[in-house]
C-alpha positions in Angstrom: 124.9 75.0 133.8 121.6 73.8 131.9 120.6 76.4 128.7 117.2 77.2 129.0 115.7 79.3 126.4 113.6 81.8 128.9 116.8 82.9 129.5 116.9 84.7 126.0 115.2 88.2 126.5 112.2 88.1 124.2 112.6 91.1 122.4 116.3 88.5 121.1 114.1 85.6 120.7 111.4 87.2 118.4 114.2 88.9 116.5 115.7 85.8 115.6 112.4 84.2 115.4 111.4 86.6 112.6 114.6 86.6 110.8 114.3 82.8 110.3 110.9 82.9 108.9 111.8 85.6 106.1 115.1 84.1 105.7 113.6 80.5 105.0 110.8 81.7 103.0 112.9 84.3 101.3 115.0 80.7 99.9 111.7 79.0 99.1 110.1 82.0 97.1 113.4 81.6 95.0 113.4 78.3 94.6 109.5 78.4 93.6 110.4 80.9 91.1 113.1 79.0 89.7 111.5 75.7 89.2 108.1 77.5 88.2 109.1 80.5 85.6 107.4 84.1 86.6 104.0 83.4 85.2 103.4 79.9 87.4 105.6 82.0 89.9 103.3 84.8 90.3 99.7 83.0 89.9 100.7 80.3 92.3 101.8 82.6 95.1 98.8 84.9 94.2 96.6 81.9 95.6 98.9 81.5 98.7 99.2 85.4 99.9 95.2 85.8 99.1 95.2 83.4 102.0 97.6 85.0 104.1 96.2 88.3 104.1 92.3 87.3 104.8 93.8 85.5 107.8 95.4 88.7 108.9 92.6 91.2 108.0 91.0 88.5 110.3 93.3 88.9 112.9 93.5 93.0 112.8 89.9 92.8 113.4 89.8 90.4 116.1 92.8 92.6 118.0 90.5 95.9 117.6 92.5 97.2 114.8 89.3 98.6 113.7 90.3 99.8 110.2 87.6 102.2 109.9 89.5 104.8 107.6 92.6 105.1 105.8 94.8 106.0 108.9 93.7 103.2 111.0 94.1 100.9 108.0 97.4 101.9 107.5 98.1 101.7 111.3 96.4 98.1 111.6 98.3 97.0 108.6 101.8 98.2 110.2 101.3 96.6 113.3 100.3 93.4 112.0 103.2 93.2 109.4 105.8 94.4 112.9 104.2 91.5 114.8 104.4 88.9 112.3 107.8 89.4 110.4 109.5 91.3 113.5 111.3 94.6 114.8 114.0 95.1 111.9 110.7 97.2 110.0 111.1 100.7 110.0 107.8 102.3 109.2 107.2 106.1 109.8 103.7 107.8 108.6 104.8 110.2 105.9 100.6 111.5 105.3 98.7 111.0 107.6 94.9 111.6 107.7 91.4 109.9 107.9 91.0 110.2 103.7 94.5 109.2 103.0 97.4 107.8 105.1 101.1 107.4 103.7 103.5 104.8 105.2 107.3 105.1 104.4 109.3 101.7 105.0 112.9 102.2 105.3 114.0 99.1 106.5 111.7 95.7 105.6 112.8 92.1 106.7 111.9 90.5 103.3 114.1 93.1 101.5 116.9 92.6 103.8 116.9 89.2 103.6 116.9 89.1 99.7 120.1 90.8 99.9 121.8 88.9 102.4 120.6 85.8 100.1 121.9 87.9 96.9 118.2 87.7 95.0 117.7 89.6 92.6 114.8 88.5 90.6 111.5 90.2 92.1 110.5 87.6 94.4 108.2 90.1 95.9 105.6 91.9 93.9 103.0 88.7 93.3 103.2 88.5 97.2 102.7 92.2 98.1 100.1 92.6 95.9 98.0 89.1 96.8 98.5 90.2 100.7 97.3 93.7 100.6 94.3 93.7 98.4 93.2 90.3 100.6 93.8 92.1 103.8 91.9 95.1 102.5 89.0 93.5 101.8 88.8 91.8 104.6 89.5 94.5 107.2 87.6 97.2 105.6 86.7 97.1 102.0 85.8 100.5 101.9 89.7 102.0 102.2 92.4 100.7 99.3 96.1 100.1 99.8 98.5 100.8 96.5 102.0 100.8 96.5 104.4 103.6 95.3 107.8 103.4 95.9 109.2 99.6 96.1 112.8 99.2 97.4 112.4 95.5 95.5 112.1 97.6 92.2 114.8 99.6 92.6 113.7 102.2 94.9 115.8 103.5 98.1 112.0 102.8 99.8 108.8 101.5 99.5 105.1 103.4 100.3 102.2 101.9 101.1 99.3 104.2 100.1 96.0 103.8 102.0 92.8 106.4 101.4 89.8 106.3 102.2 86.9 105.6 99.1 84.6 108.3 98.6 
C-alpha cells in the first residue's frame, strides 16, 4: 500500500504542522539568545516580530477581522494566533465588551514547547511584545493590547488585555 498524506485527517496534519513550527523556532529563539546575550537577544527579535505582526494585522484585515473595537481586536487577534501556531491554544474571553475585552490563555503552543524543550530563560517577552504592538497598529491603532498574567513569567496563565482608546 502507497502512503499518501491526504490520507492524514487535517485537523492531525495541522496539529503536527503547528507543533513543528513552535517546536523548531522554540530551539532557534534559544539558540539566538545564547549566542546573542539578552540585550542583542531582545532588540534583534524586536526587529523580526515588528514584521510578523504588520503581516498579520495585514492578514486580520484582509479576512474581515475588522478590528473595530476592543472585542473584535481581541477576537481577530485569537483567531489569527489559532490559525497560525494551531489547535493546542486554549483561549476563553474572560471581559468581554466593546471598551475592553479580556482573553485568558490556558494552554499556548510556544509555552508548551519551552517546556518540553526544558527553557527556562524568557525566550518570549521581546517576541510578544514586538508582535502585538505591530499587529495593533496595523489592524486598528485606535484599540491597545497589554499583557497581564504571563505563564512565561511564572504565571499559571497569560491575559491579553485589549480596550478600546477613548
Amino acid at each position: 500500500m502507497e502512503f499518501r498524506v491526504d490520507q492524514i485527517p487535517a485537523e492531525t496534519k495541522w496539529s503536527i504542522a503547528t507543533k513543528g513550527l513552535t517546536g523548531a523556532l522554540a530551539a532557534h529563539l534559544h539558540l539566538l539568545y545564547n549566542l546573542t546575550g539578552k540585550e542583542k537577544y531582545s532588540e534583534m527579535l524586536r526587529q523580526i516580530w515588528t514584521q510578523i505582526g504588520q503581516a498579520s494585522g495585514e492578514l486580520a484585515k484582509s479576512l474581515g477581522l475588522a478590528g473595530d473595537d476592543a472585542k473584535s481586536a481581541a477576537e481577530a487577534g485569537a483567531a489569527i494566533c489559532i490559525c497560525a501556531m494551531g489547535p493546542e491554544y486554549a483561549i476563553e474571553e474572560m471581559v468581554v465588551s466593546p471598551d475592553k475585552t479580556v482573553m485568558k490563555i490556558s494552554e499556548c503552543p510556544w509555552w508548551n514547547r519551552m517546556k518540553e524543550l526544558e527553557i527556562s530563560l524568557d525566550l518570549l517577552s521581546a517576541c510578544d511584545l514586538a508582535f502585538w504592538d505591530s499587529f495593533m497598529k496595523t489592524l486598528n491603532p485606535g484599540v491597545t493590547m497589554k499583557h497581564g498574567k504571563q505563564m512565561h513569567r511564572g504565571d499559571p496563565y497569560c491575559e491579553w488585555i485589549f480596550v478600546t482608546k477613548k
